[in-house]
N, C-alpha and C positions, 0 to 999 in steps of 0.2 A: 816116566812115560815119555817116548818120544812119538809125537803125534804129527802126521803128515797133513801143513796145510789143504796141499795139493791145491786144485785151479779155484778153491773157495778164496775165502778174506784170508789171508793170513794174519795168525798175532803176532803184528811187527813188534809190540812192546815188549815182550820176552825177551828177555838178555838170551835165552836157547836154541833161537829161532836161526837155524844155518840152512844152504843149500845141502843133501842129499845127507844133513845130517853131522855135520864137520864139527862145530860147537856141541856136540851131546854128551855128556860127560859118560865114562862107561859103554857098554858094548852095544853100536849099533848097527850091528849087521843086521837083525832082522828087517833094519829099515832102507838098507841100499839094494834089497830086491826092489824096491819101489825104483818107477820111472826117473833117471836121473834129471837135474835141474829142479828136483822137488824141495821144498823147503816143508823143514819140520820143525815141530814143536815138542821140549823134550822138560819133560814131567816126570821129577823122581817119585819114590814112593808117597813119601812125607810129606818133603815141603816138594809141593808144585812148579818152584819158579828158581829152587835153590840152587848155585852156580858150585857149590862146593860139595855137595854129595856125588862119589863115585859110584853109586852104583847104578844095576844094570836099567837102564831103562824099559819100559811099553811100548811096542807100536802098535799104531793104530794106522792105515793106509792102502799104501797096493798091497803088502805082503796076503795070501791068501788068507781065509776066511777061518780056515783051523790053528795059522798062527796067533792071531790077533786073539782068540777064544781061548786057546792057552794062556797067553801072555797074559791076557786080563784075570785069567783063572787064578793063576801063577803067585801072584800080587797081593789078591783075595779082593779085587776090587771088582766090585763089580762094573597213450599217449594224449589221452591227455587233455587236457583242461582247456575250453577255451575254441573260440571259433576258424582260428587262423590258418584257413589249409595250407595256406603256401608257408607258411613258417613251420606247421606241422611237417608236409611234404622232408623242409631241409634238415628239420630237425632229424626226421628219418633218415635221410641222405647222409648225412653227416654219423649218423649212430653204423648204419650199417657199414660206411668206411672203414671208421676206426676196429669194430666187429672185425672186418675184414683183413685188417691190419694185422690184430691178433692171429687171426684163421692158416695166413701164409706165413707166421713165423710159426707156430704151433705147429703147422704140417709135418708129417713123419714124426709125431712127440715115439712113435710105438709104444703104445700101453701094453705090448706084449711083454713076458718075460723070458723071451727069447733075445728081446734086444737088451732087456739089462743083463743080462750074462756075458752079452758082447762087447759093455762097457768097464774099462779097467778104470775108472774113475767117478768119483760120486759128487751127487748134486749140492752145490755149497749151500744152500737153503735148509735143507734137512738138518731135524736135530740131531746133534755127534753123542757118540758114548761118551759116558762124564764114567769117570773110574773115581770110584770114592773109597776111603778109607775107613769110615765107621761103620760099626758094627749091623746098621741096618743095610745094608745093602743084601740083596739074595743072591747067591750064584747060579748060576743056569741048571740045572735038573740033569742026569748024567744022559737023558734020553736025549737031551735039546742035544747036547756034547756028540751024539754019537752022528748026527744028522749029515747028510752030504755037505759038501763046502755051496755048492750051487745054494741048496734050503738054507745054511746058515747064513749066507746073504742075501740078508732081508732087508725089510726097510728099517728095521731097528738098528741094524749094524753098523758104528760109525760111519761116517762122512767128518771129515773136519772140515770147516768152513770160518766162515768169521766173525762164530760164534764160538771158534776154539776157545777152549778158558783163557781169559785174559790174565795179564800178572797179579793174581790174585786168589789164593787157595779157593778153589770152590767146593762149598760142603752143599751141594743144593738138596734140601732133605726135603724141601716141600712136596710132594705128589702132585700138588696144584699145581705145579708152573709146566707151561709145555714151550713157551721159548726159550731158547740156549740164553744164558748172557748173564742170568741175573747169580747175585749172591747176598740173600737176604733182605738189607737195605740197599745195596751197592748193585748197579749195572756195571757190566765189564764191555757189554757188547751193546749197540743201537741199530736200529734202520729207520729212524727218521731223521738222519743227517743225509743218506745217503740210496734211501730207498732199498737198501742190500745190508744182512746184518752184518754191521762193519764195528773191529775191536773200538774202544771207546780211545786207545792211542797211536790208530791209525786215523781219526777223522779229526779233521783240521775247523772245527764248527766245536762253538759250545752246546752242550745239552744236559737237562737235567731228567731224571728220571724217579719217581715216586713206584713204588712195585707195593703187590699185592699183600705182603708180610706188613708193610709201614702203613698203608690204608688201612688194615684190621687193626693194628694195634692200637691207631689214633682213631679209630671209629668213626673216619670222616665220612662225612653222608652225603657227599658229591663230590663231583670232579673239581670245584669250584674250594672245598672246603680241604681234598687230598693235599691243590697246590700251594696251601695256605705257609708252608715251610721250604718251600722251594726258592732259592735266592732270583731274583727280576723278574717274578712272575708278583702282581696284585691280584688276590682275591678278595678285595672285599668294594670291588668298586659293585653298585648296586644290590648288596648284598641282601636286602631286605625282598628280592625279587624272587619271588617261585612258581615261574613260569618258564625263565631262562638264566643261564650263568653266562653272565659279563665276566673272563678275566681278561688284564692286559700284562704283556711278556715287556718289559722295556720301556713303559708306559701307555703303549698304544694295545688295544683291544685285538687281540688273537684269536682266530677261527678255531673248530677242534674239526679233526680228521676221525674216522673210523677204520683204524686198519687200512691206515691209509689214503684211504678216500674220504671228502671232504663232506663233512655233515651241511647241513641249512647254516647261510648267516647267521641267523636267529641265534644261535647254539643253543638249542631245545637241549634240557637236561638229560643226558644219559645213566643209566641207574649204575652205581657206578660197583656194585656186586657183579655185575657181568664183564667187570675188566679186569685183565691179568697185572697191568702196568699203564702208567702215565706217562710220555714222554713228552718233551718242552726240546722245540728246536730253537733258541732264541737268535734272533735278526731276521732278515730277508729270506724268504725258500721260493720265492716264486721261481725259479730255476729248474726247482724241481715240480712244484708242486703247484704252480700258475697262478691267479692272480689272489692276491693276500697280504697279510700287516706286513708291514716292516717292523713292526714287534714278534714275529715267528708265529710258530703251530703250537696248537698240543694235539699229539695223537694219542688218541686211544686203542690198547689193544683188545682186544675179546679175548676171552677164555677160550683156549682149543684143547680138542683131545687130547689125551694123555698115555702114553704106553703104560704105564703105572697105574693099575686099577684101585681107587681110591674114593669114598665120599665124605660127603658134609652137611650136615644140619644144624641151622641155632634158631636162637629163638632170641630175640631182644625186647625188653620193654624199656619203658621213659618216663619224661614226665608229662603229661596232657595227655594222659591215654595212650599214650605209643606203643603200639607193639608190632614187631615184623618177626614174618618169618621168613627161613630161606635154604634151600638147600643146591648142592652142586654134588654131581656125580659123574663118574669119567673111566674111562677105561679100555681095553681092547674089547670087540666083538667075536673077536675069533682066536684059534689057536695061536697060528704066525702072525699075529699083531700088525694082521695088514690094514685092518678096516680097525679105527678107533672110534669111542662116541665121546661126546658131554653131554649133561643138561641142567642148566642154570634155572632156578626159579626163585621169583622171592614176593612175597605179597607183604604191605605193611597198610597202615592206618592210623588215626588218630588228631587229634587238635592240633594247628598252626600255634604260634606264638599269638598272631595278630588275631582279635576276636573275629568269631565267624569263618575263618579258615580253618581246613584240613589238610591231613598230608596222610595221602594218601597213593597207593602206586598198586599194579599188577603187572607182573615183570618176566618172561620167558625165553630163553633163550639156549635153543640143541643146536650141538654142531657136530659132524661126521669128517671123517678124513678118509680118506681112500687113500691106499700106495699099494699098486698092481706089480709094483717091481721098485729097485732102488733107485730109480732114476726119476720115478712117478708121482707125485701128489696132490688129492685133489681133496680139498677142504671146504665143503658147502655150511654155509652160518647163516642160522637166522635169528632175528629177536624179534618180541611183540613187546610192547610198551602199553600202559594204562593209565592216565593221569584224569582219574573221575572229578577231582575237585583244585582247581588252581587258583589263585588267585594273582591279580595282576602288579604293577608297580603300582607303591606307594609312597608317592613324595610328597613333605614335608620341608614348610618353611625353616630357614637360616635360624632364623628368630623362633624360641621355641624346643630348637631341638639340640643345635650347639650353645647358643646363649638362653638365657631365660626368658619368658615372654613379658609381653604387658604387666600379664599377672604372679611375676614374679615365678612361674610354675613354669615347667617343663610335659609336653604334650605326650603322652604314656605311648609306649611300644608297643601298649596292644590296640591302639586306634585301628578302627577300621573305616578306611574313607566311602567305602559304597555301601549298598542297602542288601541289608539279608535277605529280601526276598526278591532279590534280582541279581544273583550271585550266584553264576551258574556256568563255567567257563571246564572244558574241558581239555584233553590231547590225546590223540588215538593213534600210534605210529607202527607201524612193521616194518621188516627188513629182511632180505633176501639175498646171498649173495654165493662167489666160493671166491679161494684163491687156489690157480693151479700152478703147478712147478713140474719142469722136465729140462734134465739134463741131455744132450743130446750126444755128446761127449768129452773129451777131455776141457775144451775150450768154449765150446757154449750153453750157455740154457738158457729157462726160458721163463717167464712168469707173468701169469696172466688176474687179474683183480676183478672181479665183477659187482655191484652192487646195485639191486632197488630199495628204494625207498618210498613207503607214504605215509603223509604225514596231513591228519586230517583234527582240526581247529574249532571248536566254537567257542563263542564268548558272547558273554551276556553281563555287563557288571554294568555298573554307576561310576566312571572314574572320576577321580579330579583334573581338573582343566587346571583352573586359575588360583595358585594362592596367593593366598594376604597372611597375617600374621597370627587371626583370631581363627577367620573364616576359611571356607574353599568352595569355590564354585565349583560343580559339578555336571556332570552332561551322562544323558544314558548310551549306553556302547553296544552294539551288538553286531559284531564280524563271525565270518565264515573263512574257514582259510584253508585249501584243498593243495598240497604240495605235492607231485612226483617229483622223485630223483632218477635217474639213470647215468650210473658212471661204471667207466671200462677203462683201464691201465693195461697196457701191453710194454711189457719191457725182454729184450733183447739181451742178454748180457754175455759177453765174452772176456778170459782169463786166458793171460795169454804174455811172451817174452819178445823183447826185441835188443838183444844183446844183455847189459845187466839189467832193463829193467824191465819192472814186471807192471802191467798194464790191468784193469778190470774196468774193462769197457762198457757201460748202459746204454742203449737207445730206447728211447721210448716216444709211445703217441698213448696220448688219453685223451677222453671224451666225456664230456658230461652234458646232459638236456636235462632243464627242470620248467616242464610248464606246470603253471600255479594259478592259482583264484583268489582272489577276495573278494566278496561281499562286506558292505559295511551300511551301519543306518545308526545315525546319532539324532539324539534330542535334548533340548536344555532347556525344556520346560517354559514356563514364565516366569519364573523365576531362578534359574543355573540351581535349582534344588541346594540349597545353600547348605553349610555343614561346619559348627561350632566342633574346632580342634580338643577343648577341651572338656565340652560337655555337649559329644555327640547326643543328637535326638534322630532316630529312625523311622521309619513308615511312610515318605515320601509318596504323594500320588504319585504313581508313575504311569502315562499316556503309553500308548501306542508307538512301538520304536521297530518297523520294517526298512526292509534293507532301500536304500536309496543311491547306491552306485554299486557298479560292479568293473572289478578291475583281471585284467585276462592278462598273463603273462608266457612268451615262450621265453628262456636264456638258454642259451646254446654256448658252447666253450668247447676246444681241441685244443691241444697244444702238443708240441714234436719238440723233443731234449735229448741232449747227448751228456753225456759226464764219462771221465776217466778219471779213475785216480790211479797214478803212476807212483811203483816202490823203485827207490832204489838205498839198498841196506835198508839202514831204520829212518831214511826219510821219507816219507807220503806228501805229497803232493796231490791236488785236485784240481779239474778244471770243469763247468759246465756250462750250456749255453742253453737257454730254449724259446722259443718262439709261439705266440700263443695269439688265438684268434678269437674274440668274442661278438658273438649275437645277442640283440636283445629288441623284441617287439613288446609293444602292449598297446591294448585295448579298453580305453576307461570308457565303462555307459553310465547314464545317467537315466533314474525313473522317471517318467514323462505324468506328474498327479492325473491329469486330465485322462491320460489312455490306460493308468497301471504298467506300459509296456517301458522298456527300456530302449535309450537313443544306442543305435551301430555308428559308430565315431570310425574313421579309418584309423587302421595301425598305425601308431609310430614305429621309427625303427631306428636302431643305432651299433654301427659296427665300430671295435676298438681292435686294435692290435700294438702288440707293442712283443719289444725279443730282449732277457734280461740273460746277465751272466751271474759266475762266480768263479772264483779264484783261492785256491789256500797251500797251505802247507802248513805239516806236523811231523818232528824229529824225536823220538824215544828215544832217551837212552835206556841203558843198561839198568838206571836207579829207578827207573819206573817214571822218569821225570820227563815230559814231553810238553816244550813252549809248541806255539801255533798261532799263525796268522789268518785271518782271509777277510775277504770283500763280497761283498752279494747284494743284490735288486731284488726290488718289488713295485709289483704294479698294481692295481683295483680299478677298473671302469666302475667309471660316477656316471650314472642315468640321471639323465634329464638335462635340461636347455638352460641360458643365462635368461635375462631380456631381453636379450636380442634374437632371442633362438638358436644360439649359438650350440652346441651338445656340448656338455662338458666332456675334457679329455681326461684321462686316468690319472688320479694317485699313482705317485712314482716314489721309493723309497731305497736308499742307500745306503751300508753299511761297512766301517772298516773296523776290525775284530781285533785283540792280539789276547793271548793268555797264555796258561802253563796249566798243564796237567797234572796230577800226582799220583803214581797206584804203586807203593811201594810192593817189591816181591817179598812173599812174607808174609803179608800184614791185608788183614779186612780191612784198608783204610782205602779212602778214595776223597783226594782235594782237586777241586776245580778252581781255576782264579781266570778273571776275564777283565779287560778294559772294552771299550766301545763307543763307538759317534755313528748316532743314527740320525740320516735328514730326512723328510717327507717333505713333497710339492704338492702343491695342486689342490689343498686342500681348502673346500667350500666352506663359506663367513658366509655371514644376514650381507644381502645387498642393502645399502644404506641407504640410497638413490633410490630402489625401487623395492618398495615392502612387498615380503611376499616371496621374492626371489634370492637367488643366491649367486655369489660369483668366486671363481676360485682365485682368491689372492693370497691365500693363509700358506706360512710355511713354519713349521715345526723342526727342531733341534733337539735330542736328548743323546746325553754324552754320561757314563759312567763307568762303575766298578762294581764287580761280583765276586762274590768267594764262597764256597759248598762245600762244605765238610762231610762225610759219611760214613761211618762204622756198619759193620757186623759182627757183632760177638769177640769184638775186640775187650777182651778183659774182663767181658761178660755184659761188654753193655752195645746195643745198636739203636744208633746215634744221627741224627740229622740236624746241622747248624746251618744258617744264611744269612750273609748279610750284603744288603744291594744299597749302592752308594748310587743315584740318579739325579745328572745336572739338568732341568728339559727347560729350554725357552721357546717363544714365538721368534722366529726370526722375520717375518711377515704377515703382516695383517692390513685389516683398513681400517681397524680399532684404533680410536687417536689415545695415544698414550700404553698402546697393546704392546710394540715391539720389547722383545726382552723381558717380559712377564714370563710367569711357568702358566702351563695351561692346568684348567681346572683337575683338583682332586687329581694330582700327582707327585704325593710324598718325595720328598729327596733321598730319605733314610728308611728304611726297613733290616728287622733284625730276627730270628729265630732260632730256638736252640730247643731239642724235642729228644730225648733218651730216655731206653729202658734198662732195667739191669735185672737178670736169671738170678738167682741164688739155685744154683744147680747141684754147688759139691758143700753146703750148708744143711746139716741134717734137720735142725730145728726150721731154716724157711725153705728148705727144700722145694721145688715147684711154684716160687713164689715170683712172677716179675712185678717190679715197680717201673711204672713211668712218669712222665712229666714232661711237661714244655711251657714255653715263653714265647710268645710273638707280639712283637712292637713295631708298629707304624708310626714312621714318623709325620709331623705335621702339612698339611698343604694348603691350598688356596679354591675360595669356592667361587669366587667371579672374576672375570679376565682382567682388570686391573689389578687383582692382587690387597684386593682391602679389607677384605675380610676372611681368617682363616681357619681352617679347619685343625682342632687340636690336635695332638696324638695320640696315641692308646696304648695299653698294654694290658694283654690277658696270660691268663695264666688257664692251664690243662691239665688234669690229671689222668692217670690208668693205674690200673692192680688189675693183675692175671693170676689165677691158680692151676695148677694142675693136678684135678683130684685123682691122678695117679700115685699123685705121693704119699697120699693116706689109705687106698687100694687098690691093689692090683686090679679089681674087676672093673676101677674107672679109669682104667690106663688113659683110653683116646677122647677123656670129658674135660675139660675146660669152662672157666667163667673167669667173669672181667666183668669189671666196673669203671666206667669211661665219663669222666666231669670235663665238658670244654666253657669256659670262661667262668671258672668258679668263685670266681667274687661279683657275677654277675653284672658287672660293670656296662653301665649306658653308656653308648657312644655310637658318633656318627661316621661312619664305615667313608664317604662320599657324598659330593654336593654337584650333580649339571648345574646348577646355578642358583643365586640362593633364595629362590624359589623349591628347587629341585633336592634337598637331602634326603638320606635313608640311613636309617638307623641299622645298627648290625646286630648279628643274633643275642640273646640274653645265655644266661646259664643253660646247660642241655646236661641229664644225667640220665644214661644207659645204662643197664646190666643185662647183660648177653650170657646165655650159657650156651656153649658147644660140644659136639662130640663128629669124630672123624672117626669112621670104619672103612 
């Protein structure tokens, strides 16, 4: 197959990859009717990426619309919260700019199909014809065949972009997947390196990615639990929490994105059945993606429509009463597969580990794609979320839970530190959004991101305040917490030559306003309602606990970026720069007993700005081997004053990268190897001098090694190994004796190795996979001096899949699994804020799911 990049990503890593064709092995003339200066991509029958098969190639490109339909034939392949008008007002002001931003580059998109007739070239975002070789593939029906060339280009009709198959055969069988790139366990292609789906050996940034095949097989039940095999990524720092997922990418704590756009600090849990893929940018992205860790992103993708009409239903139960259910259906709406749908839903229920909790979710989420023409797509996603019973953190003395206590005993997993009858905490959230895409013609297009969010909070518990080693003081809790989001991404992007090289130029402005609420009323009794760790007693009187401050929040953020990444041959290069502006007021009141009414305090206000870069390069060879360097910033505004009133200035973080790639041609394999030194400034310590307050003198250091191993059905097994080597010290503090310590609960060592293996051409286990994995955490430290530590652990995971096709034909599309994660049940403490502050990590969990796909 000789497949024409054209003005998309190109797959530099292709040893095939020529201009108008020169490198194709065999006869490619169908391909030099296409636009000369065009680079292709050429894909024998067989093997995809082979240098020594002569024969004739595929194209896929300009050639018209009844060539390409042969050729494939041929083959047999087929506003808001809060009193602040004037901060309201800007907050408007500033939404309707960016709005407006998008509105004059979107102008002339024509959603007619008069205009995509007139364009000789397709929009690199659109997903390309994947020509497959096995036996399930369908050919087009000989009516489709007889169709004018105008009708057969559609919006199904290739586009290559830079989500052409990367060097690595792709057999994508799944129907579920509706982005280009994936193969099985293995990405070939990303867009959260680059915001544009870019081959995985043209982007000069490491990333990892977890896909929707390897979260069913491991049965992880969050995003938190998907990236538990992922090399520099920790999942188990506050693991004990089921309200929100703490991970950190490189040690420090990473935001998660949605399709790009950036969810709540908080990282309210997303159900992670509504994702297609995980992806992990690890270092600095504020460049692209504005102010955030210097440990990276993870972005989540949603599930989108599918050309492939396809569904799904399982049913899983556990142990504490678990049982979910869930289904996902997808497909065209219409004949010409212009208008697509999905619809995602999953309810589950049943008992927490911890007594007195549930886990419990209502889950929904349709999405429609509209393409009026090949040039066109407009993709509206929404989700509803349900979280009827949560419970909050539970931390746990040092003593106790890694060492023994007093009493020689160790304090049970299933404690539950608040009171049954005042445990009552909820999360209510929806979501709103589309992404549009228009080619305007050979050199530009266009793509626009929209999303609402809200996200609405109660809570009513008993938490722990203060522990000791027997006892815990307690206080009563009750918050309100009312969140909008409003975020808009407009990116610009132009493909385009200036002598040999070749250019894919982004401009972008985004915008995000989030004004929020809180309410809060605590009480700690006459007594801190006291609470024996190992012989809880329950029924506390509890008094009268109304709210007694209310807190009003606007945040306002825009930011304007440019990125290029420049080819020339199979070198890529990147550069980007962005400049980002941040607002933030609030309004704290306070109840006045005497009138019932609440104090009007004036706004605070605080503006940050700050303009980060990045810098890389990445060189493919021919073996599928591509080293890579780069450097990248990040920034965070920290609200609030020193004691002196001072506003703190932002979190600044820097990174210098280097690694190698690996994707042999051939081979389902995919190795990543990475080094790295990440600084962080400006980070906030306890003022010593003055209790109470804070001042920013702390600065952080973490420097290591990563390596990712990944199969698909290489030899019959797919396969995911990691191992993250991390040196972190304080290089700053006001802690005497602090410099040069690691900061708390961050392991140096981490290790995992997770495979299955098909017995597919096995008469007696026919339809049988087995899996298995290991992950080990190595030791670390739970107080800034470094004197007391946190062990290590290692669990072990099982899986068995069947497919009761192989005993009858009538249960060809049923399936079951049985999924064990820490099967020797092993206690241990995940992480420690301080060694007042541990959490224990999950105990044994055993699933059995049964499926079936029509």
């Amino acid at each position: 197959m000789c497949e024409r990049a054209g003005r998309g990503e190109p797959e530099r890593s292709s040893p095939s990859i020529t201009r108008e064709g020169r490198a194709c092995r065999g006869d490619v003339s169908p391909c030099r009717e296409a636009k000369p200066r065009r680079q292709f991509i050429c894909l024998n029958q067989n093997d995809a990426f082979s240098t020594r098969d002569s024969r004739k190639p595929i194209c896929v490109g300009d050639p018209p619309a009844n060539v390409v339909a042969d050729r494939c034939l041929e083959f047999g392949g087929s506003m808001s919260v809060g009193s602040d008008r004037s901060g309201t007002r800007t907050a408007r002001r500033n939404y309707l700019a960016a709005c407006a931003t998008g509105a004059l580059l979107i102008s002339g998109a024509g959603l007619d199909a008069s205009h995509a007739q007139q364009s000789r070239s397709s929009n690199p975002d659109l997903p390309p014809v994947v020509v497959q070789q096995d036996g399930n593939v369908r050919r087009s029906p000989p009516a489709r065949e007889a169709r004018s060339a105008a009708s057969r280009r559609s919006p199904r009709v290739a586009r290559t972009t830079a989500a052409s198959p990367p060097p690595v055969p792709a057999r994508q069988t799944d129907p579920g997947i509706s982005v280009p790139g994936l193969n099985g366990y293995i990405a070939t292609a990303t867009s959260v390196g680059s915001k544009t789906n870019t081959p995985i050996l043209a982007l000069p940034r490491s990333t990892s990615t977890v896909t929707a095949q390897e979260i069913f097989d491991r049965d992880a039940a969050s995003v938190q639990e998907a990236l538990q095999y992922t090399a520099g990524v920790g999942g188990f720092f506050r693991q004990g929490n089921l309200t929100r997922e703490y991970n950190r990418v490189r040690g420090f704590e990473a935001f998660q994105y949605l399709d790009g756009l950036k969810l709540h600090d908080s990282n309210w849990g997303f159900e992670r059945n509504g994702l297609e893929r995980v992806d992990v940018l690890k270092g600095p992205a504020s460049t692209l993606y504005g102010q955030g860790s210097p440990g990276g992103i993870i972005d989540l993708t949603s599930k989108r429509p599918t050309e492939t009409p396809f569904g799904e239903a399982l049913l899983r139960m556990g142990l504490r009463g678990y049982l979910e259910g869930a289904f996902d259906v997808s497909g065209p709406a219409n004949e010409n597969k212009s208008v697509l749908y999905r619809f995602v839903g999953v309810g589950k229920m049943g008992d927490g580990e911890i007594d007195f909790t549930k886990n419990e979710r209502i889950f929904f989420a349709p999405s429609v794609t509209i393409r009026p023409n090949e040039d066109t797509s407009l993709t509206l996603l929404a989700s509803y979320q349900y979280d009827p019973h949560l419970t909050v953190l539970q931390p746990l003395p040092y003593v106790g839970t890694v060492v023994p206590g007093t009493n020689g005993q160790f304090i049970s997993r299933k404690t539950f530190l608040g009171e049954p009858n005042y445990h009552d905490t909820s999360k209510e959230s929806y979501r709103i959004g589309y992404e549009f895409k228009h080619q305007f013609n050979d050199v530009f297009s266009i793509q626009q991101n929209f999303a609402y969010q809200n996200i609405d909070i109660s809570l009513r518990e008993v938490q722990s305040r203060s522990t000791g080693n027997v006892t815990t003081q307690r206080q009563m809790a009750y918050q309100q917490y009312n969140i909008d989001i409003f975020q808009i991404d407009n990116r610009l992007k132009a493909d385009f030559e200036t002598g040999p090289l070749r250019h894919h130029v982004m401009f972008g402005v985004d915008y995000a306003s989030i004004p929020n609420y809180q309410g809060t009323g605590t009480n700690r009794g006459t007594g801190n309602f006291l609470l024996n760790y190992y012989m809880p007693l329950y029924g506390a009187a509890l008094p009268n606990n109304p709210l007694t401050t209310k807190r009003y929040q606007n945040v306002d953020q825009i930011g304007v970026y440019l990125q290029d990444r420049i080819e020339l041959g199979r070198l890529s290069v990147l550069f980007g720069a962005r400049n980002d502006t941040a607002h933030f007021a609030q309004q704290s009141q306070a109840l006045v007993p005497a009138t019932g009414n609440f104090t009007q305090p004036p706004w605070t206000r605080q503006n940050d700005n700050a303009t980060t870069y990045q810098a890389g390069a990445i060189y493919a060879f021919d073996s599928g081997v591509a080293p890579y360097v780069n450097y990248s910033q990040s920034f965070a505004p920290t609200i609030g004053t020193d004691f002196s009133g001072r506003p703190f200035i932002p979190v600044t973080g820097d990174q210098i990268e280097g690694g190698v790639k690996y994707l042999p041609p051939g081979m389902n394999l995919a190795i990543s190897t990475a080094g790295f030194n990440i600084t962080q400034n400006n980070v906030l310590t306890a003022d010593l001098v003055n209790p109470g307050y804070a001042v920013q003198t702390s600065s952080v250091e973490a420097s290591g090694a990563e390596i990712e191993v990944k199969t698909t059905r290489l030899y019959g097994f797919n396969s995911s190994a990691a191992y993250t080597y991390l040196s972190p010290k304080v290089t700053a503090t006001n802690t005497a004796g602090g410099i040069g310590k690691d900061p708390v609960s961050m392991p140096r060592h981490a290790a995992s190795l997770w495979t299955t293996y098909s017995f597919e051409d096995t008469s007696v286990l026919a339809g049988l996979t087995l899996g298995g994995g290991v992950r080990y955490v190595g030791s670390s430290f739970a107080d800034t001096l470094n004197t007391t530590e946190i062990p290590s652990f290692t669990l072990v995971d099982l899986s068995l899949r069947y497919r009761l096709g192989a005993i009858s034909a009538s249960l060809q599309n049923w399936d079951v699994a049985l999924n064990v994660k820490n099967l020797t049940d092993k206690r241990y403490v995940g992480s420690c804020d301080a060694l007042s502050q541990c959490y224990y990590g999950l105990g044994r969990t055993v699933d059995g799911t049964i499926r079936v796909r029509f």
